[in-house]
N, C-alpha and C positions, 0 to 999 in steps of 0.2 A: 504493500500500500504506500509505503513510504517513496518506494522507488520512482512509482507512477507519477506521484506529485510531482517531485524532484523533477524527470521528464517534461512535466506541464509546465511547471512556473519556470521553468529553465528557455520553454519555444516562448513563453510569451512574455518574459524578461529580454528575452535577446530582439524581440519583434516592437520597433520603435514605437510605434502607431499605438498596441497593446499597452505598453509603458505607460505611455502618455492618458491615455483613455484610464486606466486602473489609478491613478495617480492623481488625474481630475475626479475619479468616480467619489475617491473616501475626502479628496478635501470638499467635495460637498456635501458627505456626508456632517464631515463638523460645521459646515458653515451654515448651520441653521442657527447658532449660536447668533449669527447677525442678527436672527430677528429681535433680538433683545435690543437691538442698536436702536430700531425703527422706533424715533422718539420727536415730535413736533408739536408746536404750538401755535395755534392761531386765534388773537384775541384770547379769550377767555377758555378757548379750548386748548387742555393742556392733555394731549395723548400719549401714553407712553405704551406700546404693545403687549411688553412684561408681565406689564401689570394688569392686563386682562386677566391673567387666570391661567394661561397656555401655558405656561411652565411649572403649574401647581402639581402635586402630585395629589392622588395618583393618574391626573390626565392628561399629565406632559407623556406618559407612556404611548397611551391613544393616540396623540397629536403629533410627536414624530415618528412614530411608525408610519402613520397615514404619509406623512411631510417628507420622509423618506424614501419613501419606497416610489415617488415619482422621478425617481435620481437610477434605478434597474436600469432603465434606457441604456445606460452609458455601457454596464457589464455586456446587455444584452449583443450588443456592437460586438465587444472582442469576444463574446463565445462563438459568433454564428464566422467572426472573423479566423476564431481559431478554428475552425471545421473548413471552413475556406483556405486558407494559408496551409491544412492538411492536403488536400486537393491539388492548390496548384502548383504546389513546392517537391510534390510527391513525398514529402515527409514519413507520408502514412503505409504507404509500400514499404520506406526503408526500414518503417518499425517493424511493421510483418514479417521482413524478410529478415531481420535481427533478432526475432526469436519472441517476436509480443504477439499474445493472440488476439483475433477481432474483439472477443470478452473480455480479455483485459485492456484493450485500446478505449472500448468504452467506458469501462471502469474506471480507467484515470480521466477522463473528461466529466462523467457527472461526480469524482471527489473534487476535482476541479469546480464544479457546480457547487458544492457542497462548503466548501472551502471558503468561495466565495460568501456564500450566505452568511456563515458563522460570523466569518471577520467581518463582515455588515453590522450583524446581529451585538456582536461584541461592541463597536464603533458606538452605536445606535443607543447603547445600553451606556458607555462612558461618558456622552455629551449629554444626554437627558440625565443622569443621576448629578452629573455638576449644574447644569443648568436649575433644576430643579432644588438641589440644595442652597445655590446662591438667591435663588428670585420664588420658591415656594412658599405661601403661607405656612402650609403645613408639614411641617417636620420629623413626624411620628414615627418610629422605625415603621410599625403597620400599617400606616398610610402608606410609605413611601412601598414598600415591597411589596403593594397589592395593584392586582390589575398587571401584574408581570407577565398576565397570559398573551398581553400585546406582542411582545417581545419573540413570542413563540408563531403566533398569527405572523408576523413579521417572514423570521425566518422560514417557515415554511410556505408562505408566498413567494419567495423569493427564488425556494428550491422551483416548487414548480411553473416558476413563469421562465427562470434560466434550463431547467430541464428542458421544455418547451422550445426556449432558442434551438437550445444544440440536438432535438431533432431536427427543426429545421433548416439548421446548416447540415445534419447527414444527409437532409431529402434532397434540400436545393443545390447543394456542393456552391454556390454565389455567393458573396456576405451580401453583396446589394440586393438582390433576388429574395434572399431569406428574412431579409428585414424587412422590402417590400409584400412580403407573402401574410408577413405580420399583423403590418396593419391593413392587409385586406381583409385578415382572418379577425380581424375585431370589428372592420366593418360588417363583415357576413353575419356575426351574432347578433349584431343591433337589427339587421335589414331581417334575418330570420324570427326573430321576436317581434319585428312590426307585423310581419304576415302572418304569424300564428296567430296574435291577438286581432288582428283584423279581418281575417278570413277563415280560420277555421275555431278556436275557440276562444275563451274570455280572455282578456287582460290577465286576468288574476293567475289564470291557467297556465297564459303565455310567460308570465313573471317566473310560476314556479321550473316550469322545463327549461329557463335561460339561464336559471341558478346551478344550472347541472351543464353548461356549458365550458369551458376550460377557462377562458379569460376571465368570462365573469365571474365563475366559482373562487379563483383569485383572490379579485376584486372584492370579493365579499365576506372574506376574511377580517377585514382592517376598514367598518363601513367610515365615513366621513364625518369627520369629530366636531367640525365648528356647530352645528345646530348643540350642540350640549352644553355649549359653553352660559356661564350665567345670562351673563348683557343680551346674546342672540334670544334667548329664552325668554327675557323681559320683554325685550321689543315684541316677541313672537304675541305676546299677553299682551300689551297695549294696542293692537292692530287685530284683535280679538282674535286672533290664532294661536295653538295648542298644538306643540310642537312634542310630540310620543312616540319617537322611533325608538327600533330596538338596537341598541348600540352594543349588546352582549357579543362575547367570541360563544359559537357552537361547536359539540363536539363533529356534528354529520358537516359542516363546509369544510371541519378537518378532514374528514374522510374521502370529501371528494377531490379534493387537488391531492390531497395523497396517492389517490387512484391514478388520477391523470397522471401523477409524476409518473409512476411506476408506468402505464401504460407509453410516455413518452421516451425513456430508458430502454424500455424492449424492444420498442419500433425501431428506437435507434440501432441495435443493437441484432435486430432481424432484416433492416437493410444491410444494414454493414457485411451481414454475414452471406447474403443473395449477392451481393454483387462483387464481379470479377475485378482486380483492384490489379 
């Protein structure tokens, strides 16, 4: 296992583009820490972001996960780039014919995957527990270590949205191809859910079979934190709206991107092994 890595971060340390991408990816992971910066005064309006609430525990947890995990993009790039750069470099021949089998080629790509998440997961966990100590109301050891199930939603959206890539880079063998397959494949589930719900059954119907979709099942790990916050909730109450979504993590969306991951690993993993390399 250890080897494998070794092998991985070694093509994608030596591969500039990669460098560069993984290097921008984690400094914006810490650079949410700016939003604490975002501080203005106009007249008598004296705003300081902080001090909203966002950095409170335990919903600083909620709030950079969500806030985080719009920054994937960037790994997404060098996994489907590393699947490509396997391809055209013939790299992946050389392994094969050095003695790595296709199951262990794949292997070292999704700990690769895996890898990545953690050290997300970890980054994500370091900048919110400082943020949160310096700008939190509340301080409580059990305040602060509760709702850490974010943290896990996190990571395992992560596995299976990059699992995801780096099928896509086994199907497409293109980085540009597999990116643009991307976001045709998250327009297909929004365009699939408008027709269900308009033409063959309810809305409601259409909602629950889109949740079983790969992106959205995702998605729906880490729902969207700002309606929870206090201020949005007042305003929601002065404008005689009543704001009651379910902001809980489930055990079943864990299960389903679980699935999907695994489903996406094998495919990878049953092209790889069909075709003549």
């Amino acid at each position: 296992m250890k080897r494998l890595l070794q092998i991985e971060f070694i093509k994608l340390w030596n591969n500039r583009a990669s460098r560069i991408l993984i290097i921008s990816y984690f400094a914006l992971l810490t650079s949410i820490a700016l939003i604490a910066a975002i501080h203005f005064k106009i007249g008598p309006i004296d705003f300081h972001l902080a001090e909203q609430g966002i950095f409170n525990f335990p919903y600083i947890w909620h709030f950079n996960t969500y806030v985080t995990a719009i920054f994937k993009l960037f790994l997404a790039i060098v996994i489907v780039s590393m699947m490509s750069n396997e391809y055209s470099n013939k790299t992946i021949k050389q392994n094969l014919i050095d003695g790595l089998s296709k199951k262990e080629f794949i292997a070292s790509k999704f700990l690769t995957v895996l890898s990545f998440a953690g050290i997300s997961t970890v980054f994500v966990f370091l900048v919110s527990m400082i943020l949160g100590l310096i700008y939190s109301d509340y301080t409580a050891v059990s305040i602060i270590f509760s709702d850490l199930g974010f943290l896990l939603a996190f990571f395992v959206k992560l596995v299976g949205f990059f699992s995801f890539c780096l099928f896509l880079g086994v199907l497409v063998k293109r980085s540009a191809f597999a990116l643009g397959f991307l976001i045709l494949w998250a327009i297909l589930e929004q365009i699939t859910y408008g027709i269900l719900g308009w033409k063959f059954v309810s809305w409601e119907t259409a909602q629950q079979i889109k949740n079983f979709f790969p992106l959205e099942s995702m998605a729906n790990l880490i729902k969207e934190p700002v309606s929870r916050l206090n201020a949005v909730q007042s305003v929601a109450e002065q404008i005689g709206e009543t704001l009651k979504l379910d902001y809980q993590l489930h055990v079943y969306e864990f299960g389903i991107t679980l699935v999907w991951t695994a489903l996406f690993v094998y495919w990878s993993y049953a092209l790889l092994k069909r075709r003549d390399l």
